[in-house]
PDB file of N, CA, C and O in Angstrom:
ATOM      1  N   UNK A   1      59.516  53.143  11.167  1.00  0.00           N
ATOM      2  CA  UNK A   1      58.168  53.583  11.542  1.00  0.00           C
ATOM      3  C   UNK A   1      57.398  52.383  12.094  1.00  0.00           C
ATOM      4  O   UNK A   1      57.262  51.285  11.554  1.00  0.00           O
ATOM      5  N   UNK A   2      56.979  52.746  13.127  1.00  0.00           N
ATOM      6  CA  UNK A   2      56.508  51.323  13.854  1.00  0.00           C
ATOM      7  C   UNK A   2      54.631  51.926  13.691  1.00  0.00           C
ATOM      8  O   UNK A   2      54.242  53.092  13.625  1.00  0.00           O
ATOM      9  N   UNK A   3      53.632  50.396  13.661  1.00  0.00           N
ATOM     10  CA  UNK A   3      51.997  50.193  12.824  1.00  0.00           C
ATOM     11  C   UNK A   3      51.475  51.252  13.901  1.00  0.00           C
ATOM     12  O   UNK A   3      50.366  51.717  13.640  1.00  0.00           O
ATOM     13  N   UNK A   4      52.056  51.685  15.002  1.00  0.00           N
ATOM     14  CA  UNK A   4      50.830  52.684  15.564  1.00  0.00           C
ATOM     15  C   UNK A   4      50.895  54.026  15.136  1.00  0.00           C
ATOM     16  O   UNK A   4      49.910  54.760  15.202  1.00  0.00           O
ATOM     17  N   UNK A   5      52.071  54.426  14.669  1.00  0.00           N
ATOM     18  CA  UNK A   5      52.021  55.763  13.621  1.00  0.00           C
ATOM     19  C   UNK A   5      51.622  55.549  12.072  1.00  0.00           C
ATOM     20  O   UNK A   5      51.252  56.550  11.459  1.00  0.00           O
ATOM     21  N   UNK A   6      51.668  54.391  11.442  1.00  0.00           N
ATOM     22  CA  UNK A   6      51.061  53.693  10.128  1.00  0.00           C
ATOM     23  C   UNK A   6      49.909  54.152  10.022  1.00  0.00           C
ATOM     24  O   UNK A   6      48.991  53.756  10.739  1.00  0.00           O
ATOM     25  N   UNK A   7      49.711  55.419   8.753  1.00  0.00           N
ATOM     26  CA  UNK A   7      48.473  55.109   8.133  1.00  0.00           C
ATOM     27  C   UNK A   7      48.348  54.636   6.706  1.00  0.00           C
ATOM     28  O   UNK A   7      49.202  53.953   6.140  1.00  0.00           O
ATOM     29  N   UNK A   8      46.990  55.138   6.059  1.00  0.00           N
ATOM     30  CA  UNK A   8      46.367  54.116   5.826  1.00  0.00           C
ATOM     31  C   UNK A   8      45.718  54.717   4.493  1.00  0.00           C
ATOM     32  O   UNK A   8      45.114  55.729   4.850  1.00  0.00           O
ATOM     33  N   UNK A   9      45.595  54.565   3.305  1.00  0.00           N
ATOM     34  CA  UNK A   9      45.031  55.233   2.257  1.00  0.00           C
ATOM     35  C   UNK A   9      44.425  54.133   1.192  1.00  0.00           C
ATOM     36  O   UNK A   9      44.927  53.083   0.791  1.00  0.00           O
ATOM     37  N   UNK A  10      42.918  54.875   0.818  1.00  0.00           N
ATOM     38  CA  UNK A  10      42.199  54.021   0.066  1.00  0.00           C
ATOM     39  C   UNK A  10      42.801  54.847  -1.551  1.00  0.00           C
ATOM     40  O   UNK A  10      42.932  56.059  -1.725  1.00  0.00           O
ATOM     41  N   UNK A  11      43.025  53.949  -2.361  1.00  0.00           N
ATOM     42  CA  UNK A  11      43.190  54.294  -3.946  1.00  0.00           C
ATOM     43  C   UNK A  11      42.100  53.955  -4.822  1.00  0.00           C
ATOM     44  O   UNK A  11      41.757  52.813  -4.518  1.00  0.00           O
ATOM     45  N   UNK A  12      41.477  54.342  -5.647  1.00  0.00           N
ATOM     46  CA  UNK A  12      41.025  54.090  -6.765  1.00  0.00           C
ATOM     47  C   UNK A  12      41.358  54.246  -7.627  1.00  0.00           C
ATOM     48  O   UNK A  12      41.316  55.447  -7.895  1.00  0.00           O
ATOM     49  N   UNK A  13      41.962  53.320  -8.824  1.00  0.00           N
ATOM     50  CA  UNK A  13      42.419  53.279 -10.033  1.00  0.00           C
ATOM     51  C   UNK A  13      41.438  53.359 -11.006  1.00  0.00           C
ATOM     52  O   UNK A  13      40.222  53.308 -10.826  1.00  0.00           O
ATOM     53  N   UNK A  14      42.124  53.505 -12.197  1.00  0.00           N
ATOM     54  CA  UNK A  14      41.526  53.967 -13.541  1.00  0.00           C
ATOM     55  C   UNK A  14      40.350  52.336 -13.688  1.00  0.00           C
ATOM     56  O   UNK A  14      39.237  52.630 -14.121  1.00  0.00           O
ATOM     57  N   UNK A  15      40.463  51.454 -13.508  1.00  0.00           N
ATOM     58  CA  UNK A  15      39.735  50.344 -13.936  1.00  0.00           C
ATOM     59  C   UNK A  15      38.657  50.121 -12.204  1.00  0.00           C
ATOM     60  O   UNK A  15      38.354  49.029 -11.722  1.00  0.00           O
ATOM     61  N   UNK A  16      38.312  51.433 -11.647  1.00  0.00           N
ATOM     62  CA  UNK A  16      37.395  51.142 -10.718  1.00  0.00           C
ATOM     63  C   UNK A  16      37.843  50.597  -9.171  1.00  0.00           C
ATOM     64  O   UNK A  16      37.284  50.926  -8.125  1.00  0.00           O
ATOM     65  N   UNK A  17      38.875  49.776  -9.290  1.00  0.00           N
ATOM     66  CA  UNK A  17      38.964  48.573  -7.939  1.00  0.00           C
ATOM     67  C   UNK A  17      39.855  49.687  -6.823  1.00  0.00           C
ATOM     68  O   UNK A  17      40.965  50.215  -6.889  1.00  0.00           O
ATOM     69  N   UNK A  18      38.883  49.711  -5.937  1.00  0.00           N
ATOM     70  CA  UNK A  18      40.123  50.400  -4.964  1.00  0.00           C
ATOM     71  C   UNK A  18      40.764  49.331  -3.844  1.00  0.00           C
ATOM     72  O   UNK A  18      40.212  48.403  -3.253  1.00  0.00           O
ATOM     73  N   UNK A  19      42.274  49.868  -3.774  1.00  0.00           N
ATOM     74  CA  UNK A  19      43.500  49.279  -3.023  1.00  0.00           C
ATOM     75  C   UNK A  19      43.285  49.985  -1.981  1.00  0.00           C
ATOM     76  O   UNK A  19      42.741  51.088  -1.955  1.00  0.00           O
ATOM     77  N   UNK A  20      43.915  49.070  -0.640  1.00  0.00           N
ATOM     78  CA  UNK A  20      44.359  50.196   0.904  1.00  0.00           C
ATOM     79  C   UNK A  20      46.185  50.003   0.768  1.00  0.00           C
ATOM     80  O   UNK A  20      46.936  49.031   0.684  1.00  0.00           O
ATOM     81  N   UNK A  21      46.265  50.665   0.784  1.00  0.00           N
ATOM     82  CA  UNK A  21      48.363  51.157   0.716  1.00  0.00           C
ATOM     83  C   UNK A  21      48.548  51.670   1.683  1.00  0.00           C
ATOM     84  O   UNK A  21      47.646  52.397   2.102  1.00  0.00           O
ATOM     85  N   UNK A  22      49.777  51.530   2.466  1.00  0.00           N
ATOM     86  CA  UNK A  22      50.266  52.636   3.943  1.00  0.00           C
ATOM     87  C   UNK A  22      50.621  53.594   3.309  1.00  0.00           C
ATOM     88  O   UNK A  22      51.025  53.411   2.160  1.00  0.00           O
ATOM     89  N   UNK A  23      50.579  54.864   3.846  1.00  0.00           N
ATOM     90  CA  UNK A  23      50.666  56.198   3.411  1.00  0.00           C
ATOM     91  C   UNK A  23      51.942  56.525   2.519  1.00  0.00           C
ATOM     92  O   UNK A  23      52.090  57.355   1.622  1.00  0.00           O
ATOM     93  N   UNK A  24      53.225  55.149   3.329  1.00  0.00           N
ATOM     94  CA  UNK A  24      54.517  55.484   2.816  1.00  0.00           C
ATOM     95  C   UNK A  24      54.552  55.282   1.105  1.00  0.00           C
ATOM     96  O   UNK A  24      55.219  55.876   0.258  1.00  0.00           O
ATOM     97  N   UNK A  25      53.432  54.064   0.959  1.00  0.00           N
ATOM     98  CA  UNK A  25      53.705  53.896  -0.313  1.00  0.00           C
ATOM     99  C   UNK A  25      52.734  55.210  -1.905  1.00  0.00           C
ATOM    100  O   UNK A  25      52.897  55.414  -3.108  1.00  0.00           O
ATOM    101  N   UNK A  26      51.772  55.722  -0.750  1.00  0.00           N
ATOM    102  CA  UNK A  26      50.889  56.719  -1.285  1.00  0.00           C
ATOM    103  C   UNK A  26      52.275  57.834  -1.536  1.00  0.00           C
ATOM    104  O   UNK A  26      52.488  58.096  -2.719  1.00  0.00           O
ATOM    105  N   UNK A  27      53.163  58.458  -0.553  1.00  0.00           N
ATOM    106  CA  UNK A  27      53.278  59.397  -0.833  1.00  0.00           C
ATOM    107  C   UNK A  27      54.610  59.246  -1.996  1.00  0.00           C
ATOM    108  O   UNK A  27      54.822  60.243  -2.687  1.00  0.00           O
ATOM    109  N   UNK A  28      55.479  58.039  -2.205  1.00  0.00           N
ATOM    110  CA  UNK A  28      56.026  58.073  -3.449  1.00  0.00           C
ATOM    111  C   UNK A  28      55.569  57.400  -4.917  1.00  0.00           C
ATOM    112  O   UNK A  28      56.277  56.967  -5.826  1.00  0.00           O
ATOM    113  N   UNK A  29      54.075  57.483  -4.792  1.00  0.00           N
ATOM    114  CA  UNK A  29      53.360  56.988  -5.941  1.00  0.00           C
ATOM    115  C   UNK A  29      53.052  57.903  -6.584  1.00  0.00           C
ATOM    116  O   UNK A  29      52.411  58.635  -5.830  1.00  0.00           O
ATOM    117  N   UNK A  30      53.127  58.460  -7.815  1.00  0.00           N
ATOM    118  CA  UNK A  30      52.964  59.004  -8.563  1.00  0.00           C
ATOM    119  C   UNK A  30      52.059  58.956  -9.698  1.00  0.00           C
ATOM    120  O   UNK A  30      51.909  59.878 -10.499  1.00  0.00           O
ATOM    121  N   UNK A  31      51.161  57.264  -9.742  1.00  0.00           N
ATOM    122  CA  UNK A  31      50.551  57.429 -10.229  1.00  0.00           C
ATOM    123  C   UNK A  31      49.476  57.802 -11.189  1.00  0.00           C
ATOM    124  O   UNK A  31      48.328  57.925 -10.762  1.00  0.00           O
ATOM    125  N   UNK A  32      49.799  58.032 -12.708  1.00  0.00           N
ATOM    126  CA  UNK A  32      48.685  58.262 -13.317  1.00  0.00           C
ATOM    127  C   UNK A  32      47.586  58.022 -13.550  1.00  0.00           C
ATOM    128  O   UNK A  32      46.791  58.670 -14.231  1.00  0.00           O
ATOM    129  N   UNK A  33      47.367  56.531 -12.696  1.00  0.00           N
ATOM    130  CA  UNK A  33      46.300  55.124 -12.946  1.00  0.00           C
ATOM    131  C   UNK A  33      44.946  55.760 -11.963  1.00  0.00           C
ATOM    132  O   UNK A  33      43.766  55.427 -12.082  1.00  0.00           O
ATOM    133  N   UNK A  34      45.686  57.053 -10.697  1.00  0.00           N
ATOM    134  CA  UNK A  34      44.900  56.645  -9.505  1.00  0.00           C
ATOM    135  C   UNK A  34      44.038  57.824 -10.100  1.00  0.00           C
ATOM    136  O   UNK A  34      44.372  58.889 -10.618  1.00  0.00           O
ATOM    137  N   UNK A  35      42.743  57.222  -9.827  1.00  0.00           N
ATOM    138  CA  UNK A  35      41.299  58.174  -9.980  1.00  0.00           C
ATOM    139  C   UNK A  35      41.587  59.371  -9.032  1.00  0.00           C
ATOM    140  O   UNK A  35      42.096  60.487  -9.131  1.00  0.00           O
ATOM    141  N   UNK A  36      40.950  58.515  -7.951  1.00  0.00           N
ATOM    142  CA  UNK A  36      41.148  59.234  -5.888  1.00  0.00           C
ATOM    143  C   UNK A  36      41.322  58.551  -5.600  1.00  0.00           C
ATOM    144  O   UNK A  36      41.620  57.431  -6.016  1.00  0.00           O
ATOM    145  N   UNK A  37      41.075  59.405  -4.029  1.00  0.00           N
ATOM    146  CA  UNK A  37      42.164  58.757  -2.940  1.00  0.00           C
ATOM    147  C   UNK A  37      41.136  59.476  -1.655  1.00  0.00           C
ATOM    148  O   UNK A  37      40.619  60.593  -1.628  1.00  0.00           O
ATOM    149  N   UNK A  38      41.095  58.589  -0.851  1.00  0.00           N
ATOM    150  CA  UNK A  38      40.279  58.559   0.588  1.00  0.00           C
ATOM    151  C   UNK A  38      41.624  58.142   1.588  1.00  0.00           C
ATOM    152  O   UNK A  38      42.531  57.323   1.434  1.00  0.00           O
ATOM    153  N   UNK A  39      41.250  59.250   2.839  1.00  0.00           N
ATOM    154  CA  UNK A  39      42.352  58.638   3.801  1.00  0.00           C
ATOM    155  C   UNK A  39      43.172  60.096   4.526  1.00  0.00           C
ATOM    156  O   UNK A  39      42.868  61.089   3.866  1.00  0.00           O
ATOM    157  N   UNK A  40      43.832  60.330   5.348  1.00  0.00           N
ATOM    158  CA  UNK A  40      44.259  58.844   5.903  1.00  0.00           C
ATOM    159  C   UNK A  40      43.612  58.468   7.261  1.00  0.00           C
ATOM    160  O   UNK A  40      43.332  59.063   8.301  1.00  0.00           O
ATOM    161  N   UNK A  41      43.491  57.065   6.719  1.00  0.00           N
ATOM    162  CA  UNK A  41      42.795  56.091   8.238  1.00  0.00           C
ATOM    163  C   UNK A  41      43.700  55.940   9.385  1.00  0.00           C
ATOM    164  O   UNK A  41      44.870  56.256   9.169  1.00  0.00           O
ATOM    165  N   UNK A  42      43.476  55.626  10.265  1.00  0.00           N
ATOM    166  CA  UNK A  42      44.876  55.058  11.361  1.00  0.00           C
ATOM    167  C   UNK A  42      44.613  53.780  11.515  1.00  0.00           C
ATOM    168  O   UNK A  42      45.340  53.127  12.265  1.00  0.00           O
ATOM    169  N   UNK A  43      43.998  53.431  11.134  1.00  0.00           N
ATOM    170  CA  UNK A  43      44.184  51.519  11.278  1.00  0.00           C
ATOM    171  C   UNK A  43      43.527  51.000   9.830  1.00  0.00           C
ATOM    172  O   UNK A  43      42.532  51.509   9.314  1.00  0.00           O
ATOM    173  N   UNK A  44      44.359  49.781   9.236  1.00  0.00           N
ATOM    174  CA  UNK A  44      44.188  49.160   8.303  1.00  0.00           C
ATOM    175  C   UNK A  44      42.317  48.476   8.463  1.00  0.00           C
ATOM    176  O   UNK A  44      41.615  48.101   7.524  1.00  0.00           O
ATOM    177  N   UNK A  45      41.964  48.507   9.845  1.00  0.00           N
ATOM    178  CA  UNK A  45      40.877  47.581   9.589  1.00  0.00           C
ATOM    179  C   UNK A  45      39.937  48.865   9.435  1.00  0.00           C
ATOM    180  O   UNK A  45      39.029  48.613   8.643  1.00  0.00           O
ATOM    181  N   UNK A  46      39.874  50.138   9.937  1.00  0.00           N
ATOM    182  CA  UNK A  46      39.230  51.403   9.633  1.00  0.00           C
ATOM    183  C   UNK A  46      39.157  51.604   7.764  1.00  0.00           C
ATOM    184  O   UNK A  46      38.142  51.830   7.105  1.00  0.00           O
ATOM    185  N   UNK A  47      40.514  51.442   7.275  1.00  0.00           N
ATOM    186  CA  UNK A  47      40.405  51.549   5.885  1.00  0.00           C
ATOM    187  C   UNK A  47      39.741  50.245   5.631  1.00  0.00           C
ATOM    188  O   UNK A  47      39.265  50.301   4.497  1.00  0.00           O
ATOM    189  N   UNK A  48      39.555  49.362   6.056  1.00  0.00           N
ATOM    190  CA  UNK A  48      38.968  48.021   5.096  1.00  0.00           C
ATOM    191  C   UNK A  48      37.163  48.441   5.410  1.00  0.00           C
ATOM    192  O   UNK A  48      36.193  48.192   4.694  1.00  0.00           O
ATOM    193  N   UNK A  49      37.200  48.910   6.293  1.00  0.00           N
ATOM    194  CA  UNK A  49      35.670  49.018   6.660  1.00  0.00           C
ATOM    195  C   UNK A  49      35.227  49.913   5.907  1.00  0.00           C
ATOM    196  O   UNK A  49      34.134  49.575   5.454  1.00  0.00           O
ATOM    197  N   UNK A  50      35.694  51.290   5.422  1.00  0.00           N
ATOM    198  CA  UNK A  50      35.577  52.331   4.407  1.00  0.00           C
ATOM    199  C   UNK A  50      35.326  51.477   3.407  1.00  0.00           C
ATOM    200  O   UNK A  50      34.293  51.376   2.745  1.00  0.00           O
ATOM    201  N   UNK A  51      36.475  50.775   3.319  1.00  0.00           N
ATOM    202  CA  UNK A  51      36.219  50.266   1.650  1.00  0.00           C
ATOM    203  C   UNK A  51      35.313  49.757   1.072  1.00  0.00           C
ATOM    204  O   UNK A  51      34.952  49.941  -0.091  1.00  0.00           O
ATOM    205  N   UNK A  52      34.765  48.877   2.096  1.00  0.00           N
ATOM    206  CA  UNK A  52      33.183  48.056   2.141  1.00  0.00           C
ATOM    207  C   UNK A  52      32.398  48.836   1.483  1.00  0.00           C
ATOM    208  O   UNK A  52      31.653  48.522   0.555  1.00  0.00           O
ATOM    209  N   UNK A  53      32.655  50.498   2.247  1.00  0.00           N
ATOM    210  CA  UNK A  53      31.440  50.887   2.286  1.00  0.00           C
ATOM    211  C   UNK A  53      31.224  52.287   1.084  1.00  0.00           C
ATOM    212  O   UNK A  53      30.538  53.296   0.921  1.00  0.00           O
ATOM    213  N   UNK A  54      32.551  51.355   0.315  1.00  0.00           N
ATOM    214  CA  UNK A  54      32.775  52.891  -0.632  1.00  0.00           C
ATOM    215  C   UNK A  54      32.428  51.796  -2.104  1.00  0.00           C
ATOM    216  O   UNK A  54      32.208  52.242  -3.230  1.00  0.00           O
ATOM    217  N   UNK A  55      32.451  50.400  -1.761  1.00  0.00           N
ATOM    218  CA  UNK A  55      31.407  48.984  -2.805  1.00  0.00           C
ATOM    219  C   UNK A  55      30.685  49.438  -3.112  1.00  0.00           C
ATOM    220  O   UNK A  55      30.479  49.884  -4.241  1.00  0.00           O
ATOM    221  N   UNK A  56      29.796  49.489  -1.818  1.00  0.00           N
ATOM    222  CA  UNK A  56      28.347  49.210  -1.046  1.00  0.00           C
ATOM    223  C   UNK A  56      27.981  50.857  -1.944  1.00  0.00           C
ATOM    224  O   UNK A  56      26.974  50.708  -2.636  1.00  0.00           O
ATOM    225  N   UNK A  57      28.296  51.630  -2.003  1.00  0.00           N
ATOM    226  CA  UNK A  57      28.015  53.024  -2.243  1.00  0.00           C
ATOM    227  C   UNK A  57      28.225  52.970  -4.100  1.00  0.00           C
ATOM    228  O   UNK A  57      27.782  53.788  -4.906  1.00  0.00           O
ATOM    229  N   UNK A  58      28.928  51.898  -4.344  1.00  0.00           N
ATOM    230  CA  UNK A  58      29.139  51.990  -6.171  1.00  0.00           C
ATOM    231  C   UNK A  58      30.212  52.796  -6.426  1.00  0.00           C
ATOM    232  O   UNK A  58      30.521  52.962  -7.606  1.00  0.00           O
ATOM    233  N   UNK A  59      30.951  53.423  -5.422  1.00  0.00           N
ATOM    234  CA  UNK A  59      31.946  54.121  -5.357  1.00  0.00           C
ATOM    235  C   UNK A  59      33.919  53.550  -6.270  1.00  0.00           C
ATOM    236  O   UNK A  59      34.765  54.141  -6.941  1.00  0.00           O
ATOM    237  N   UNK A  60      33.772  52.323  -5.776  1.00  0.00           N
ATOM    238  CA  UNK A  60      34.366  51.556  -6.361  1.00  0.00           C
ATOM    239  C   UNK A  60      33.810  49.898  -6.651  1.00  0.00           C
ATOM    240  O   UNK A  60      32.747  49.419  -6.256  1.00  0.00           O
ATOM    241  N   UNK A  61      35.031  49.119  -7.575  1.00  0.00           N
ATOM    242  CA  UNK A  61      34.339  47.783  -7.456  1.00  0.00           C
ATOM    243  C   UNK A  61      35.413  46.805  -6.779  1.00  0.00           C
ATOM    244  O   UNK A  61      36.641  46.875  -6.726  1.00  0.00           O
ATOM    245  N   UNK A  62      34.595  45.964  -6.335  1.00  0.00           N
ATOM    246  CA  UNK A  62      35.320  44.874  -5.751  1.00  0.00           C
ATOM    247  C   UNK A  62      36.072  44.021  -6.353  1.00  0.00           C
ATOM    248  O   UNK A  62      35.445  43.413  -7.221  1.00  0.00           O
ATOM    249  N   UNK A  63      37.620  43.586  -6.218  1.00  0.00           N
ATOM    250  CA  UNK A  63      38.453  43.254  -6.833  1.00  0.00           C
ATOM    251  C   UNK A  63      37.954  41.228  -7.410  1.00  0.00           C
ATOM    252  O   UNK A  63      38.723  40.582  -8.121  1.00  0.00           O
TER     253      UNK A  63
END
């Protein structure tokens, strides 16, 4: 899979901090830890800019 079909998923875990993961690793995670999940982005810098703004919102916390 080549980065222009790569997306892009925000996680929030049980202790608040949300991660950006490529989708590949979202869809064999199974996860009990993950709160939610925002996504999917098509570019890593689209998910980093969300993420800012999911701080900024108290949504999650910054690692």
């Amino acid at each position: 899979m080549n980065d222009s079909s790569q997306k892009y998923y925000i996680i929030k875990k049980l202790e608040e901090t949300c991660e950006i993961l490529p989708i590949t690793q979202v869809e064999h995670k199974k996860d009990p830890d993950i709160v939610e999940t925002w996504g999917p982005f098509n570019t890593v810098e689209e998910a980093i800019a969300r993420r800012v703004g999911l701080i900024r919102a108290g949504k999650c916390q910054p690692k």
